[in-house]
Residue, then its C-alpha position, 0 to 999 in steps of 0.5 A: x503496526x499502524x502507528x506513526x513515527x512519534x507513536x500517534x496512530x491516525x484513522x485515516x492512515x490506518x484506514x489508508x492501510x487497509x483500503x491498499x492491503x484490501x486492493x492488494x487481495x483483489x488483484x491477487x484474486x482476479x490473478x487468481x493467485x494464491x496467498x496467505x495471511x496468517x502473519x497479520x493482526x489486529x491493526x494495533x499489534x506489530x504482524x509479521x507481514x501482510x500477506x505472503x506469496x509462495x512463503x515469501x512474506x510480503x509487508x505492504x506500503x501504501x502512498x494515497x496521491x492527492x492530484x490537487x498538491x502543487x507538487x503532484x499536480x506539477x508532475x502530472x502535467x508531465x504525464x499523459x495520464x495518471x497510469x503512466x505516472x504510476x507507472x513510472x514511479x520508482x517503488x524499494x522492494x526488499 
């Protein structure tokens, strides 16, 4: 579901959903591995999950990095380049 904590669901968040859910296919498809959607609905409607890899139903989050934030533009310096740094992000996987 593409609502944001208060209820309020934006355009550009929900667009931000489906650029990462739509990348996401493509990997699997250059990867030439197989997957499943039919636990996805209407971008309003709760789904049971993204996509699923082997029955194992997957539910996707996304984080868009804007290099201009102070904050980022700080911790990239740290980095050779912005792959390392993704790269060395820690991710929570359930």
């Amino acid at each position: 579901m593409s609502f944001g904590r208060l209820g309020a669901a934006g355009a550009k968040n929900i667009m931000k959903g489906i650029l990462a859910e739509e990348a996401f296919q493509l990997y699997l498809d250059e990867m030439k591995v197989k997957y499943d959607l039919d636990g996805r609905t209407t971008w309003h409607k709760i789904d049971q999950y993204d996509i699923a890899i082997d029955q194992v139903p997957l539910d996707l989050k996304s984080h868009f990095i804007d290099k201009n934030n102070p904050y980022y533009k700080k911790k990239l310096e740290e980095y050779p380049d912005i792959q390392t740094f993704i790269y060395d992000c820690i991710c929570l996987i359930c």
